[in-house]
N, C-alpha and C positions, 0 to 999 in steps of 0.2 A: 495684671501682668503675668504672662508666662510665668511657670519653673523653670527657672536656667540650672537647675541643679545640674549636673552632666550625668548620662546613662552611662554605666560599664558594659564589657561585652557581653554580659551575661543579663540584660538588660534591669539589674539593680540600681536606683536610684543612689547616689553617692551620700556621703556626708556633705560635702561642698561642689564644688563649679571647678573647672580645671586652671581658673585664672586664681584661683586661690590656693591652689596645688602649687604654683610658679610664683605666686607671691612669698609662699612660705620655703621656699625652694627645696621642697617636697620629692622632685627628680634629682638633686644631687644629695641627697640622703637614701636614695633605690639606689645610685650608683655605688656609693659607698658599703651599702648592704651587698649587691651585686662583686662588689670585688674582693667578699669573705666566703665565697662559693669557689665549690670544687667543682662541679661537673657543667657541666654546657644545660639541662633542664634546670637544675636549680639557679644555674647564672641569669636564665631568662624570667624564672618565676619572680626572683629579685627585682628583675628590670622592668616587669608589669605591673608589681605589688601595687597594689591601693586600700585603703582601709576598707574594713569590715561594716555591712552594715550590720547584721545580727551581733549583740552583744554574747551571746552562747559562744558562735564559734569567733570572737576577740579574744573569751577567757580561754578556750583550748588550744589557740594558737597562744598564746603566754603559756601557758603549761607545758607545753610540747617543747620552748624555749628554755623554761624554767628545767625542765630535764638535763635539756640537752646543755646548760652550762653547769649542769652537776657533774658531767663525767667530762668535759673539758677541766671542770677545778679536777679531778681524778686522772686528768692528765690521760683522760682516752679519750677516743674520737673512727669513728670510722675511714677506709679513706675513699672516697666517693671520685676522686679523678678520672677520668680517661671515660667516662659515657657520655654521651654523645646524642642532641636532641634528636629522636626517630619519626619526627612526625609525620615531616613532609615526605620523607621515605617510605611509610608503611601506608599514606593515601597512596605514592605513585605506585604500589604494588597490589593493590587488589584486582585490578583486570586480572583475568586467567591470563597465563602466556604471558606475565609480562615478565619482565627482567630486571636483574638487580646487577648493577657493574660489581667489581671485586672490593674495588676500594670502600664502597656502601658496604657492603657483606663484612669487610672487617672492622669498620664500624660498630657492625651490631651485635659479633663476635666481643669486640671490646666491651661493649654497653654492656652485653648479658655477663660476663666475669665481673665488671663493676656491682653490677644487681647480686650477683650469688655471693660475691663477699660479702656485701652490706647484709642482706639474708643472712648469713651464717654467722658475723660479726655478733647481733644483738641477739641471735639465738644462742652464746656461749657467755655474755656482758652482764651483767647487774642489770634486773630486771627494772627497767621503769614504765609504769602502764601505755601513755598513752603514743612516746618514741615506738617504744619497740613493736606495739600495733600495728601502727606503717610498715614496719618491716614485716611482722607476722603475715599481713595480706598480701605480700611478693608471691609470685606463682614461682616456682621453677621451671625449667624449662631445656633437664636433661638432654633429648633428644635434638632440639637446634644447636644446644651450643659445644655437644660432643660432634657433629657434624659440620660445624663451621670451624672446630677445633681440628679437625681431619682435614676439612678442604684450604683453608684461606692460612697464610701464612704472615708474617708479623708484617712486611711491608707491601701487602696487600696484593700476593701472587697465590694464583691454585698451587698448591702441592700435589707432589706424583700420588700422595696416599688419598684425595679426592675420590680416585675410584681408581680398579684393578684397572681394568680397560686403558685413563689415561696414563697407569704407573707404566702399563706393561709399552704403549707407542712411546714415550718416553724414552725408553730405556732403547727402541729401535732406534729412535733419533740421534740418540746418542752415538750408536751403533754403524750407524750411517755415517754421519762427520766423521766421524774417525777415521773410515776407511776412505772416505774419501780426500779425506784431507794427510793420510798416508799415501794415497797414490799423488797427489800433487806433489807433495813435499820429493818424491823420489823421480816425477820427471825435473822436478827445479835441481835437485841436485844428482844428477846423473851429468854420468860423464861427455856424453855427447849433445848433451840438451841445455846445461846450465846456463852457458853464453847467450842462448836465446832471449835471455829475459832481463828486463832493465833491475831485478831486486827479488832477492830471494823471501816473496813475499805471495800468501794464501789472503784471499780478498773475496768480495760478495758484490755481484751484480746480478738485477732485476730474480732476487733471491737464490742464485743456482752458484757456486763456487767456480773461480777464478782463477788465471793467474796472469802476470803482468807481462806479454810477449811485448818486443820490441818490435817496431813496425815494419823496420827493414829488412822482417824474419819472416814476413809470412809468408803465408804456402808452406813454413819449413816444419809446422808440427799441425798434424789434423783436428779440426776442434771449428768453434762455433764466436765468431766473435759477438760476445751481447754490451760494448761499450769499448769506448775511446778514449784518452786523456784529450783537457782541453789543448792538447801541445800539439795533437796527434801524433807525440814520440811512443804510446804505449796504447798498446792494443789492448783489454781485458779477454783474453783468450778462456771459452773452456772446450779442454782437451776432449777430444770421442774418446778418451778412455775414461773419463769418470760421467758421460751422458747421462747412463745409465742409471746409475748411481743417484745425480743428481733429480735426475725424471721421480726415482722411490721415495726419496726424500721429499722433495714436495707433495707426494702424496700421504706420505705419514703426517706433514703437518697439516695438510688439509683435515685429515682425521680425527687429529690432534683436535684444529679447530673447534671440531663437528661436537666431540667428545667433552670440551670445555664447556661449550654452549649450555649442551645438556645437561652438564652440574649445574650451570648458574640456572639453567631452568629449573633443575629440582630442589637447589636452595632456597631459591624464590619461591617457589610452593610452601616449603616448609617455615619461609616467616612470614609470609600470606597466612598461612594458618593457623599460627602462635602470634599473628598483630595484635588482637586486640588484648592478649595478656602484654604481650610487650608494652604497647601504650600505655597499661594500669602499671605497670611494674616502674616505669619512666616517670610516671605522676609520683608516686610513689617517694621514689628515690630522691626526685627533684624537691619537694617535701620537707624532708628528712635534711637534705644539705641546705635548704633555705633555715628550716630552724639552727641546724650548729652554725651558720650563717651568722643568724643573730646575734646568737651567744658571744660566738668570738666578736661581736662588734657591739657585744654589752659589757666584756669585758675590756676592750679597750678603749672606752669613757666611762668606765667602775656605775655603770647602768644597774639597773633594781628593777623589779615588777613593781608599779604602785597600787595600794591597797583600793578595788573600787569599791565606791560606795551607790547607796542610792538620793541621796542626798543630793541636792545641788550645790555641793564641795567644793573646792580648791583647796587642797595643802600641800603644795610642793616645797619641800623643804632642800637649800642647797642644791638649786637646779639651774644646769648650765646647759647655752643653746650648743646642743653636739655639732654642727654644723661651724664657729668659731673654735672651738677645741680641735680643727683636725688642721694640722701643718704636715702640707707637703708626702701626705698619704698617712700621717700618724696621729693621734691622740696625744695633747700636749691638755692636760688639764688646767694647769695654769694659763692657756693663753684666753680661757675665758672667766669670769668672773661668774662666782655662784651669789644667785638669790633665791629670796625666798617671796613664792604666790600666794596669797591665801586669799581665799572669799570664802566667805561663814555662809553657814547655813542660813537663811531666811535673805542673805544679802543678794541684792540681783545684781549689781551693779560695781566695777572697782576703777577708781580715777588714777590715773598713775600720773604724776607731775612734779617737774623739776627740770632743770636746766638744758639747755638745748646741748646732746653730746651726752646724758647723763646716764642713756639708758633704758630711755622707754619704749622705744620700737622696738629695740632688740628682747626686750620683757615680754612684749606682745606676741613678737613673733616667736619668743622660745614655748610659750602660750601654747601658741598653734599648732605649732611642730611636734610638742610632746603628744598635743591629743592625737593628732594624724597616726605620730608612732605606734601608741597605745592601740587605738583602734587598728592599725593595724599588724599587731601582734610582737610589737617589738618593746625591749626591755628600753626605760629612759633615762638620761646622766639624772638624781638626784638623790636625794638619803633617805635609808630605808624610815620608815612609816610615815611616809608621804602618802597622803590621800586625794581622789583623783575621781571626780561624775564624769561618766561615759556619755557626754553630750551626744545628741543624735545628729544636730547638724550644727553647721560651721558657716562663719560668714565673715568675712576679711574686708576691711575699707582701709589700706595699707598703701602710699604714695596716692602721685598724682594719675586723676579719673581725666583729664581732659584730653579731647579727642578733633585733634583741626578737621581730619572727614566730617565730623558729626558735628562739626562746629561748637563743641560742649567747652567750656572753661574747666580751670579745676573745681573752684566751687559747686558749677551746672552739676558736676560729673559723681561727685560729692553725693549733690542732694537727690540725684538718680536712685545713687546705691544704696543712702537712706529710704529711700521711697520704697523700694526693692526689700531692703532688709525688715522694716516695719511691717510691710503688707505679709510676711511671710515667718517671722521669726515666731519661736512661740518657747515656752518651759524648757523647752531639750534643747535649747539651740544656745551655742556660744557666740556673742560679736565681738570682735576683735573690731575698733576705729581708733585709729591714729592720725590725731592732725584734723578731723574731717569737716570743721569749720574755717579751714585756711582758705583763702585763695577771695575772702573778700573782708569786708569790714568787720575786723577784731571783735567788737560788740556785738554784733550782728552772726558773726559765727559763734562766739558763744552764746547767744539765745538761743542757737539753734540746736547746740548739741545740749543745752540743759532741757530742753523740752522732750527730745530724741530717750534721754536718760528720765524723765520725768514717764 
């Protein structure tokens, strides 16, 4: 039979199958990690997370953890907020000539402020090796982010200091409305003019300045009508004395235009050519808030590193399934009950039984869920010198297998997954089965699962 193990995107064989990932509800445990994140890369690296196959990098992902809840107990913490994933941004910008809108540009303005504090943060903090390594491999990136400091402003506009060129047409444009919007103001209110007009009021049509003649008036003041009320009581008149005016005006901001362009063209150049540190800087960072990630979601179900062994171990001492402890976005330790796992060394095998309601699925599955965690880099609710083998693979026969498509019973469906597990299971591998002789005759499923266990 096939491996049904599932490929990750980096085409690593998993520990388990993805139907064992939803059985042990392994996506609402990434969520819950996910919503101890500050920044948008590490919220996503949370929402991807999968366990580790290399047992090297499980232990340096635990240590990186194990830091990073040292200096949250120290009541510090970096603040990683406000960056902003760059991915898909810095692929649409490597064509030459391409362009970045503003609102991207201060995005990445943000992003790079969030990186240089975290940068600077753990180069002033209590040294810990392997945290503040991540940080030491930040690139800086003085020159983008003094120039997106210059051009892009907090809610996402170029500023006049962008470049001399766009301050100095700026400052005409200005220059322009004014006067022109003093010579309006002084036909509306002039003595022989004011009656002309339904409202002493300065307006914008098809972008040239306005004012609101009455219709019964015209012919009475020279000017160009560019609009009508839907009443046709009110003419949008503009007067031949500000033509002229208005004619420069729109050429300054044609310039204007020209002049913006060309910033974002040569912004765009400049994080076209600082991408690929940007992207390491972003891995980075993302990282870094996935681990105090952890932390803060080890401390809130009183989580430990467990001691691994090489052994084929079990000693979970006072271990409760984290996924029953969260009410309503919180850690309520009481709402689950601690036990304790043990399988000894030389034991291959542990029978859990007792009353229907008593406990054993949920023993099984907290099983499952701490190795997943373990594996992949995360602290687990139970007491410290708990011992724990880094199984390599994983295998769940958890509810019913029956399949009306496939015409399979639950029993059929059962002895699949047995068949499945047998032809493949070996020394490294953990089976979780619950129930797996159900669904036909009592005696007949237990022969089966003591032979399975035999």
């Amino acid at each position: 039979m096939a491996d049904n193990r599932v490929v990750c995107s980096r085409n690593e064989k998993m520990i388990c199958n993805e139907a064992a990932l939803q059985r042990l509800e392994y996506p609402r445990l990434r969520a819950l990690l996910a919503g101890q994140t500050q920044s948008e890369p590490g919220y996503l690296l949370a929402e991807q997370l999968l366990p580790f196959v290399d047992q090297a990098v499980v232990e340096k992902a635990l240590t990186e953890v194990d830091e990073a809840a040292g200096w949250l107990l120290d009541g510090q913490s970096p603040s990683l907020g406000g960056c902003w994933d760059l991915t898909l941004l810095l692929k649409s910008v490597q064509a030459e000539g391409s362009l970045i809108g503003v609102d991207d540009l201060l995005k990445v303005a943000q992003s790079l402020r969030v990186m240089e504090d975290c940068r600077l943060w753990f180069k002033t903090s209590p040294q810990k090796p392997l945290v503040c390594q991540l940080a030491v491999e930040m690139t800086a990136l003085p020159e983008l982010q003094r120039r997106l400091q210059e051009s892009i402003d907090s809610k996402g506009g170029l500023l006049d200091s962008a470049s001399f060129e766009l301050g100095d047409l700026r400052y005409q444009i200005r220059q322009s409305r004014s006067r022109i919007k003093q010579q309006l103001d002084h036909l509306l209110t002039g003595d022989h003019s004011s009656s002309l007009f339904q409202e002493r009021l300065i307006t914008i049509r098809n972008n040239r300045y306005v004012v609101p003649l009455k219709s019964d008036c015209r012919g009475q003041i020279k000017g160009f009508v560019q609009d009508e009320s839907a009443s046709g009581q009110t003419l949008y008149l503009e007067p031949s004395q500000v033509l002229e005016g208005n004619n420069r005006l729109q050429q300054l901001v044609r310039e204007e235009q020209r002049e913006e362009r060309r910033i974002l063209l040569q912004l765009a150049g400049l994080v076209r050519r600082d991408s690929a540190i940007l992207g390491k800087n972003q891995t980075l960072l993302g990282r870094i808030d996935l681990r105090f990630a952890a932390a803060r979601l080890s401390q809130s179900y009183q989580g430990c590193r467990p001691e691994l062994v090489d052994e084929s171990i079990i000693e979970l001492k006072q271990t409760r399934h984290p996924l029953l402890m969260e009410v309503e976005g919180r850690f309520d330790l009481s709402a689950a009950v601690a036990v304790d796992i043990l399988l000894k060394e030389g034991c291959q095998a542990l029978v859990i039984s007792g009353p229907n309601t008593g406990g054993k699925s949920v023993a099984l599955k907290t099983l499952g869920l701490l190795l997943l965690m373990v594996r992949s880099g995360l602290h687990i609710p139970c007491a410290p010198g708990s011992r724990f083998h880094l199984y390599r693979y994983l295998y769940v026969d958890i509810g019913d297998e029956q399949s009306i498509e496939e015409s399979l019973s639950t029993f059929s469906g059962h002895l699949l997954k047995l068949r499945e597990i047998l032809a493949q299971a070996d020394e490294e591998t953990l089976v979780l089965l619950d129930e797996a002789g159900t669904g036909t005759d009592p005696a007949e499923g237990a022969a089966l699962i003591q032979s399975v266990l035999d």
